[in-house]
N, C-alpha and C positions, 0 to 999 in steps of 0.2 A: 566337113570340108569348109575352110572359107575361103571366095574367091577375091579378085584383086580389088572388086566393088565393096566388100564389106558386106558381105549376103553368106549367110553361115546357111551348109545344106547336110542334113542326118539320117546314114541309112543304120541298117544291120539290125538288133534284138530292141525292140522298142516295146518291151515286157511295164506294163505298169504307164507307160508315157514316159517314161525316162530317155528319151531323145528329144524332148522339149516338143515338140510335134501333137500332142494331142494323144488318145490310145487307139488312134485310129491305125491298119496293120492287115498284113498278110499272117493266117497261122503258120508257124516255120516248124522247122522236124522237130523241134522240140517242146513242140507248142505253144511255142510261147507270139506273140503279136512282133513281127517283123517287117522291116521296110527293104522291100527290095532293091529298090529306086530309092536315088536324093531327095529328098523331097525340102523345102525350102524350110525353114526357123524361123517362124514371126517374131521380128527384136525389137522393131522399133525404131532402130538407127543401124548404123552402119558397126562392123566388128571390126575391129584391130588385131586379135589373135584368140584362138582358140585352144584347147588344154584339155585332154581325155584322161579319166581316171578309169579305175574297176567298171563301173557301172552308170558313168556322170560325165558330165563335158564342162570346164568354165567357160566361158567368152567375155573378153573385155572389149568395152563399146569405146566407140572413139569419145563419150563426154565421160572416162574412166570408173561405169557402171562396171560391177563384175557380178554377171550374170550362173545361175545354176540352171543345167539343165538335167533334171533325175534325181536331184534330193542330197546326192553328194555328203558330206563325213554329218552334213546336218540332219540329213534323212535317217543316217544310221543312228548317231546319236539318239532323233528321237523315240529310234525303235528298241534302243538298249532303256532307256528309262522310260518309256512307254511297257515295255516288256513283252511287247509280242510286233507283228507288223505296224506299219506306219506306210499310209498311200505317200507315194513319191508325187511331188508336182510331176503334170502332164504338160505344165506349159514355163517356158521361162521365168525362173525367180528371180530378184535381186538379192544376193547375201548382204544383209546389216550390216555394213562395215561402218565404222566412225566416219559421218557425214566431213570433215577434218581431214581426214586420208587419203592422200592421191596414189591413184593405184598407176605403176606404169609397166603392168608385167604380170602374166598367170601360169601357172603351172599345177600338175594336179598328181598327189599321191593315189594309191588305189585306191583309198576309202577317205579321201579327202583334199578340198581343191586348197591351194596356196597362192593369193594374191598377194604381188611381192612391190611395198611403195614404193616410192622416190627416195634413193638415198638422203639422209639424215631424218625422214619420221620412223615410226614406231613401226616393229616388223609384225607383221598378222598372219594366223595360222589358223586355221581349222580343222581340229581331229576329231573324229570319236574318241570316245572315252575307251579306254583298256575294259576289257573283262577277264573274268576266272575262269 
């Protein structure tokens, strides 16, 4: 949830830290670490919009950081060429994006977040890789 202040708040399966929150958690019927309750997103700054995938959330901050929260198509990726799991951050990452790129816009496939520039730079994408 983010509120009108720019305070981004994450409940529901927080399996692994993948709600940016830390692994801290309630066990849920599926055992896995769940948040009952909003619990607050340490960001740093304030958010401008948020963006829910599969498993991952982006948030882009008002000085046009775009933030992972859960590992996102990066996570997965590193788990296909890694070739077995890959720990998801537990706490908010910054995606690499070309220091160059003003991001003014996120949105998020299911296995991967899409931070979308300022018309006329370069369009940026993040997927996993296909498998067999």
């Amino acid at each position: 949830m983010l509120s009108q202040a720019g305070a981004v708040y994450a409940f529901g399966c927080n399996q692994g830290g993948r709600l940016g929150v830390g692994a801290a958690g309630e066990r849920g019927e599926r055992g896995e670490d769940d948040l009952v309750a909003p619990r607050l997103v340490e960001l740093g700054e304030a958010a401008v919009q948020v963006a829910a995938g599969g498993d991952f959330s982006v948030v882009l901050t008002e000085s046009g950081s775009v933030l992972d929260l859960g590992g996102s198509g990066l996570h997965l990726a590193a788990e296909i060429s890694l070739g077995g799991p890959a720990p998801a951050p537990a706490i908010p990452s910054v995606l690499g994006l070309p220091p160059s790129l003003r991001i003014c816009a996120v949105s998020a496939g299911y296995d991967h977040p899409r931070p979308r520039p300022y018309p006329g730079q370069m369009r940026a994408s993040y997927c996993a890789p296909a498998t067999t």
